[in-house]
C-alpha positions as CSV (number, residue, x, y, z in Angstrom):
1,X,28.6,16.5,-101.7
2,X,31.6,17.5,-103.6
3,X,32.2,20.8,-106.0
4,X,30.9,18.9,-109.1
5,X,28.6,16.3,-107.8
6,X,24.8,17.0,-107.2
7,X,23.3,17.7,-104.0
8,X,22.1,14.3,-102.0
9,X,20.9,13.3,-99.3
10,X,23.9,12.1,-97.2
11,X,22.2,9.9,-94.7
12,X,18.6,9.9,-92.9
13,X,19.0,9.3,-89.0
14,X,16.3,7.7,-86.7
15,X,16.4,7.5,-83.5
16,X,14.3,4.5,-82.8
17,X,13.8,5.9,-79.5
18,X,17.6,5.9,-78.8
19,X,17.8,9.5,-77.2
20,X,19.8,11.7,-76.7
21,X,22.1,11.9,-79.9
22,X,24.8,14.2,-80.9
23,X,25.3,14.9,-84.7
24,X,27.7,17.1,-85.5
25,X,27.5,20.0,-83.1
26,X,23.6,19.2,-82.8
27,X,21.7,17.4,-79.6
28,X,18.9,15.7,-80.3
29,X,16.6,15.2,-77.3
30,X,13.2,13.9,-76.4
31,X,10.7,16.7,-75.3
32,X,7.1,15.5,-74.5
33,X,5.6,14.6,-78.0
34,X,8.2,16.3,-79.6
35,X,12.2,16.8,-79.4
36,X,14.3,19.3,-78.7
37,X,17.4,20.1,-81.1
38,X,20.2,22.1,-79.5
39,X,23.4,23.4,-81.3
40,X,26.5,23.8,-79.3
41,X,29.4,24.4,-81.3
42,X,32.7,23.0,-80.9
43,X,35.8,22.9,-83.3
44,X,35.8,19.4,-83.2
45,X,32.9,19.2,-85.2
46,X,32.3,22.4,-86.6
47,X,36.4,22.9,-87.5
48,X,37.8,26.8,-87.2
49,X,37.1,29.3,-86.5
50,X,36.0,29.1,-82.9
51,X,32.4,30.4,-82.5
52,X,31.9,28.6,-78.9
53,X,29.6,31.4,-78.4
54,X,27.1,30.0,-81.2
55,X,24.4,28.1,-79.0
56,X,20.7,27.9,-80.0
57,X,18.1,25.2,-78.8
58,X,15.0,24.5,-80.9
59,X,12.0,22.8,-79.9
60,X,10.4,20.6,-82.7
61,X,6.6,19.6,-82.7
62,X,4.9,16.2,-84.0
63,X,5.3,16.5,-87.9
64,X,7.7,19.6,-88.0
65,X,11.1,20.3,-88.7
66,X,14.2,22.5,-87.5
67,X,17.1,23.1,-90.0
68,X,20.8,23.8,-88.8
69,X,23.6,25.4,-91.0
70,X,26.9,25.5,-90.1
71,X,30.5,25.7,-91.8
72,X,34.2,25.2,-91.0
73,X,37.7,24.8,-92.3
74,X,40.0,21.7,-90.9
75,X,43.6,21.0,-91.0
76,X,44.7,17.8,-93.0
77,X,48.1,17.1,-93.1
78,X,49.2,20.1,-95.6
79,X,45.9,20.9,-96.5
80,X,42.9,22.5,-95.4
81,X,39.8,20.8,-96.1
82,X,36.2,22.8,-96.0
83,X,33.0,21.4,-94.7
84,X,30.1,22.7,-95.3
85,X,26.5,21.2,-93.1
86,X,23.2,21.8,-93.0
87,X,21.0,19.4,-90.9
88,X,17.5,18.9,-90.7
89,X,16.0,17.4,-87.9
90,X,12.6,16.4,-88.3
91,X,9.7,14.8,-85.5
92,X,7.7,12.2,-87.4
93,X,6.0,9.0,-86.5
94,X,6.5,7.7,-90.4
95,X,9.2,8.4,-92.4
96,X,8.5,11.3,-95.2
97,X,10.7,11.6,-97.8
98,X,8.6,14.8,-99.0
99,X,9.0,16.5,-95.6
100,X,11.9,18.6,-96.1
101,X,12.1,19.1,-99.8
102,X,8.2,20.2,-99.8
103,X,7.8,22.5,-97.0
104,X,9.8,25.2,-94.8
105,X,11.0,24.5,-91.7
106,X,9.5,26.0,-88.3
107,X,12.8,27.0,-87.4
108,X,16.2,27.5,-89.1
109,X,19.2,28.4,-87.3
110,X,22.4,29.2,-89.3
111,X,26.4,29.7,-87.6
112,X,28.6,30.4,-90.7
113,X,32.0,31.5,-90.4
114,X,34.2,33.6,-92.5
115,X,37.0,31.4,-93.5
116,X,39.9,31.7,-95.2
């Protein structure tokens, strides 16, 4: 998304089975009939500042959802560049395009940093 474009959906992820997976600074593991979403940060993919502290593991039931937040600043050249994430990770058999736009998640976890 970009300062004067709408909010969209940026890209929808499955697994197919193909687990685990790293998004971001989020693990996505199976966990019995569920999954298991853990965020470790790192300034690789978070950017600055350093928050290697920030750690949080989230298991996700059969049709629920987890929701991570995180920000950070990168260097670029002679510029800073600003990202701004939030990830949903969802545990469905079917795809639902309704899921995460119609209900709450079971669990949100958020690791935003001051930046400047």
């Amino acid at each position: 998304m970009t300062e004067w474009g709408a909010f969209k959906r940026k890209s929808a992820l499955s697994t197919d089975g193909r687990l685990p997976r790293w998004i971001g600074c989020v693990q996505v593991k199976a966990f019995g009939d569920g999954a298991i979403a853990s965020f470790q940060y790192t300034t690789e993919h978070g950017g600055a500042p350093e928050r290697g502290w920030a750690r949080k593991s989230i298991r996700i039931s059969e049709g629920l959802w987890a929701q991570f937040e995180y920000n950070g600043r990168f260097s670029c050249e002679a510029a800073w560049i600003y990202r701004h994430t939030v990830l949903n990770v969802g545990c469905v058999e079917e795809e639902n395009v309704k899921l995460f736009t119609h209900t709450r998640p079971a669990m949100r976890f958020a690791s935003m940093g001051l930046l400047r």
